[in-house]
N, CA and C atoms as an extended XYZ file, in Angstrom:
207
Properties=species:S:1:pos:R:3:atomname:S:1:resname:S:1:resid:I:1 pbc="F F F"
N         0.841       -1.170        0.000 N   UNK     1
C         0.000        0.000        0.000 CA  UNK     1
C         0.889        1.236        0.000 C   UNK     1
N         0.357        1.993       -0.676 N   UNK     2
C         0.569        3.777       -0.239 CA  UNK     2
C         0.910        4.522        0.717 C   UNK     2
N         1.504        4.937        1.389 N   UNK     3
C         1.219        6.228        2.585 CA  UNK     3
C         1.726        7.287        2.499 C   UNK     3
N         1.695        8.461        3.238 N   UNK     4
C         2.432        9.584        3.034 CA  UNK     4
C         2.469        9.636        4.194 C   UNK     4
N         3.593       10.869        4.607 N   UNK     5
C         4.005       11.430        6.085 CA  UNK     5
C         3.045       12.320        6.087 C   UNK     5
N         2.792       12.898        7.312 N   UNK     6
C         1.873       13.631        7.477 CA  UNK     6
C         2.815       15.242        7.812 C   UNK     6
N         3.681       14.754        8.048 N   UNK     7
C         5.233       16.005        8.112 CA  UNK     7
C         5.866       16.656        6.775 C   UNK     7
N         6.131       15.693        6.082 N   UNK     8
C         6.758       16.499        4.769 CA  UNK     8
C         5.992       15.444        3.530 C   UNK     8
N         5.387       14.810        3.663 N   UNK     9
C         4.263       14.307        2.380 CA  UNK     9
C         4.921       13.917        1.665 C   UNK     9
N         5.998       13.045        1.790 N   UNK    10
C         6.612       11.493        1.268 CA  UNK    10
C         6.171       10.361        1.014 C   UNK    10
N         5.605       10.092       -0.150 N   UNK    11
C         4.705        9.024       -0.413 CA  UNK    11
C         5.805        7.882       -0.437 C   UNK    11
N         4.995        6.885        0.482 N   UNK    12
C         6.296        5.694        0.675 CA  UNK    12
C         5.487        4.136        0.545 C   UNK    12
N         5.994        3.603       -0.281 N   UNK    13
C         5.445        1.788       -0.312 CA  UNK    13
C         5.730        1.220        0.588 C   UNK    13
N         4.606        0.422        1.337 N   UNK    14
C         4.629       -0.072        2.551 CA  UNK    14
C         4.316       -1.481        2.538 C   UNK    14
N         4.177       -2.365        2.963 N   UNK    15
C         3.525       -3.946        2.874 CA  UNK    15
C         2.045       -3.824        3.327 C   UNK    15
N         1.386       -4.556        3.294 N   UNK    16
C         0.461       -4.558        4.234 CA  UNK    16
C         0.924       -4.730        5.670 C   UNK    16
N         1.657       -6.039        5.805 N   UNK    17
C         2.315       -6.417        7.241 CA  UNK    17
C         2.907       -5.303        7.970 C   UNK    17
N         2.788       -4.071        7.714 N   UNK    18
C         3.414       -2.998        8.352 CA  UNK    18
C         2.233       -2.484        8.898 C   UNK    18
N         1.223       -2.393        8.998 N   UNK    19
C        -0.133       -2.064        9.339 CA  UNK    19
C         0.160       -1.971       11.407 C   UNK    19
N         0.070       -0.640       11.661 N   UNK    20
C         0.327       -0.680       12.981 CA  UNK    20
C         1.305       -0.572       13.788 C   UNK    20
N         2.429       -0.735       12.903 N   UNK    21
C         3.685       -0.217       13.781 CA  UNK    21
C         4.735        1.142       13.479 C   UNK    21
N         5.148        1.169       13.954 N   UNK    22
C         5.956        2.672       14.024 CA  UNK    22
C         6.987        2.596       12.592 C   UNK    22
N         7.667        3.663       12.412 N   UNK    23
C         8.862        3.697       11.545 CA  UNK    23
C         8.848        4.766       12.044 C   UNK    23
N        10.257        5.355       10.821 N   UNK    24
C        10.940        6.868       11.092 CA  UNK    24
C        10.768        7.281        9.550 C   UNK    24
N        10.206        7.957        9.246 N   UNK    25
C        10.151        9.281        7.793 CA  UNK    25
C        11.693        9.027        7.419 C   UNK    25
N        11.974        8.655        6.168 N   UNK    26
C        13.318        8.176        5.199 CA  UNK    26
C        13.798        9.969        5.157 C   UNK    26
N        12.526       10.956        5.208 N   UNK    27
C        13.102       12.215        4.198 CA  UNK    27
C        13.075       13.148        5.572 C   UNK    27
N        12.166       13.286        6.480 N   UNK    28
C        12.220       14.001        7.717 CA  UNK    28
C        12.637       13.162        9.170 C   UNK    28
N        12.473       12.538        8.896 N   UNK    29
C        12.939       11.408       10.137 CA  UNK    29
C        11.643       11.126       11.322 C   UNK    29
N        10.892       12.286       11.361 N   UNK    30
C         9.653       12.049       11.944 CA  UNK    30
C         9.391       10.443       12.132 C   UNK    30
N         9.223       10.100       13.537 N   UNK    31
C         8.227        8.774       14.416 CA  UNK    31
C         7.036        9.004       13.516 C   UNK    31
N         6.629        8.068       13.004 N   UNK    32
C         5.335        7.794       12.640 CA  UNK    32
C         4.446        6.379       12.461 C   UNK    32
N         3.374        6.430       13.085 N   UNK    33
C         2.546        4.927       12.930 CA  UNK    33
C         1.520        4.640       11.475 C   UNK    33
N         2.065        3.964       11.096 N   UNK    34
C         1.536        2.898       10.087 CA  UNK    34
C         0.158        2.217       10.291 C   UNK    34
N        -1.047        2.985        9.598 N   UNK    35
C        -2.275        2.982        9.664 CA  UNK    35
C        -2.716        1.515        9.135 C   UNK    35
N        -3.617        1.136        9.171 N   UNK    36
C        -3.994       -0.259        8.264 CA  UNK    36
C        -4.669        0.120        7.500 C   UNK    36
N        -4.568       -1.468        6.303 N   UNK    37
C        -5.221       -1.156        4.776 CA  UNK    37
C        -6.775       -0.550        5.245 C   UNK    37
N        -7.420       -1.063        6.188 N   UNK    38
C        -8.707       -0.960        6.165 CA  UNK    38
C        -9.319        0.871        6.658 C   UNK    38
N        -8.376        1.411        7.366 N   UNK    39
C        -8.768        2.986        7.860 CA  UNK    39
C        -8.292        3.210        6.305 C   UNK    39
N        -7.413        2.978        5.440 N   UNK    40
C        -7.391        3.807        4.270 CA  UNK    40
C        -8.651        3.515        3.301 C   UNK    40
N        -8.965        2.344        3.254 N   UNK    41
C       -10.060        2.134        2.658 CA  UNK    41
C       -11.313        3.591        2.688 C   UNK    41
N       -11.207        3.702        4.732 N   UNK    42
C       -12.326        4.532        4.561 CA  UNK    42
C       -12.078        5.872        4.390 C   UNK    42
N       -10.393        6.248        4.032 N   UNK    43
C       -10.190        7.648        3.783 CA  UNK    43
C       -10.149        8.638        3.080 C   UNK    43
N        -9.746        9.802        2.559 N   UNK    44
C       -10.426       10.747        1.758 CA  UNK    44
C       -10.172       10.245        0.294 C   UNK    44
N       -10.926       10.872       -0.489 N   UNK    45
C       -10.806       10.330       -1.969 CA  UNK    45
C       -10.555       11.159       -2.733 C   UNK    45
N       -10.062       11.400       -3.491 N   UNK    46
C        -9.374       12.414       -4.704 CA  UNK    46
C       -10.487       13.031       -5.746 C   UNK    46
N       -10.398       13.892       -6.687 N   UNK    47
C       -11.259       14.150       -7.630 CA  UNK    47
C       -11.707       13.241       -8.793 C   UNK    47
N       -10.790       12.554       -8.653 N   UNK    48
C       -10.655       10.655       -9.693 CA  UNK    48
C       -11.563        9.968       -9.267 C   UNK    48
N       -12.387        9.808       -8.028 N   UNK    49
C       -12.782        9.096       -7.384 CA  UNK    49
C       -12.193        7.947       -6.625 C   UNK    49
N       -10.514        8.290       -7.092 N   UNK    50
C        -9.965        7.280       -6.211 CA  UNK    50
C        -9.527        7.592       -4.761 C   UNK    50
N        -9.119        6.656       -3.556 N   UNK    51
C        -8.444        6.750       -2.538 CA  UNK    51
C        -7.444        7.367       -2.759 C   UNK    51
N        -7.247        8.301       -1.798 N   UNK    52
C        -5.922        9.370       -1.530 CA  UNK    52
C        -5.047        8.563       -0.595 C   UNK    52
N        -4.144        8.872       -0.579 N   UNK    53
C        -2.749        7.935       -0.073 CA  UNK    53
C        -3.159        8.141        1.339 C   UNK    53
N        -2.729        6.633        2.452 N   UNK    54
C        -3.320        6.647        3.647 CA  UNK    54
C        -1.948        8.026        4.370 C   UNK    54
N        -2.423        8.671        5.261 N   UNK    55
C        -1.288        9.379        5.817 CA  UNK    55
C        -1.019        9.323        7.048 C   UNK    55
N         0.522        8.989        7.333 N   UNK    56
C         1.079        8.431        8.728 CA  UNK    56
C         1.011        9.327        9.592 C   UNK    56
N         0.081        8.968       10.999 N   UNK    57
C         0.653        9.531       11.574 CA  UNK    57
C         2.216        9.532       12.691 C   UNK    57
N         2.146       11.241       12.777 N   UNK    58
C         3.195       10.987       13.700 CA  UNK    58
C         3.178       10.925       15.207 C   UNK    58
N         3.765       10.341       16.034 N   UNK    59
C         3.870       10.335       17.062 CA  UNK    59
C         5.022       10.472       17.688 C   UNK    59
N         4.776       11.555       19.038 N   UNK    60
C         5.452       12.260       19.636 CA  UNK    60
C         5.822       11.822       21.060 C   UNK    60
N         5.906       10.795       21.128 N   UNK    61
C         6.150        9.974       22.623 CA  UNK    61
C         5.816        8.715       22.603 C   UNK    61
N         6.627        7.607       23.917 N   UNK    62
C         6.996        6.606       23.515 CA  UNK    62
C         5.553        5.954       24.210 C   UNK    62
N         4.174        6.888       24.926 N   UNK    63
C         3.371        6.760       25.087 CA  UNK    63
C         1.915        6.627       23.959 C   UNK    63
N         2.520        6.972       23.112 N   UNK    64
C         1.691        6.944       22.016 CA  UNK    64
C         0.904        8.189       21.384 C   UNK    64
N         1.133        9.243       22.638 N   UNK    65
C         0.053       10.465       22.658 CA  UNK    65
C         0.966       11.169       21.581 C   UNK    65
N         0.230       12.311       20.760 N   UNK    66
C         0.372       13.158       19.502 CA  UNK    66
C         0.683       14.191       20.399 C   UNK    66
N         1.439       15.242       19.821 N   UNK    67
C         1.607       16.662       20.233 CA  UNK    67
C         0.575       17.236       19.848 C   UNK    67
N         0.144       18.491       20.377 N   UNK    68
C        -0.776       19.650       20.249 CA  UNK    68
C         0.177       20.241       18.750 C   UNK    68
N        -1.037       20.951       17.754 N   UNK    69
C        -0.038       21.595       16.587 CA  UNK    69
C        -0.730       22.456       16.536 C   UNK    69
């Protein structure tokens, strides 16, 4: 599958089997969690009518919680 950072919008090929766990952004380095195929399924859709790339979030502690932006 698809994803992008949600930091600098690096579209990156992922497995499915990555569904749920962390990485680090190749281009910003940003912590970010790896959504599953199925939340992209239900996510925004483009003017094509296709699915828009799922986008990672990031996370800001080893608690899981997001920063305020």
């Amino acid at each position: 599958m698809i994803i992008q950072c949600e930091s600098c919008s690096k579209k990156l090929k992922v497995s499915d089997s990555a569904a749920g766990k962390k990485a680090k952004c190749p281009r910003c380095e940003s912590v970010i969690v790896i959504e599953s195929a199925d939340s992209e399924a239900s996510g925004p859709v483009d003017r094509a009518g296709k699915s828009a790339p799922a986008r990672l979030k990031r996370s800001s502690g080893s608690d899981g919680t997001r920063a305020a932006s």
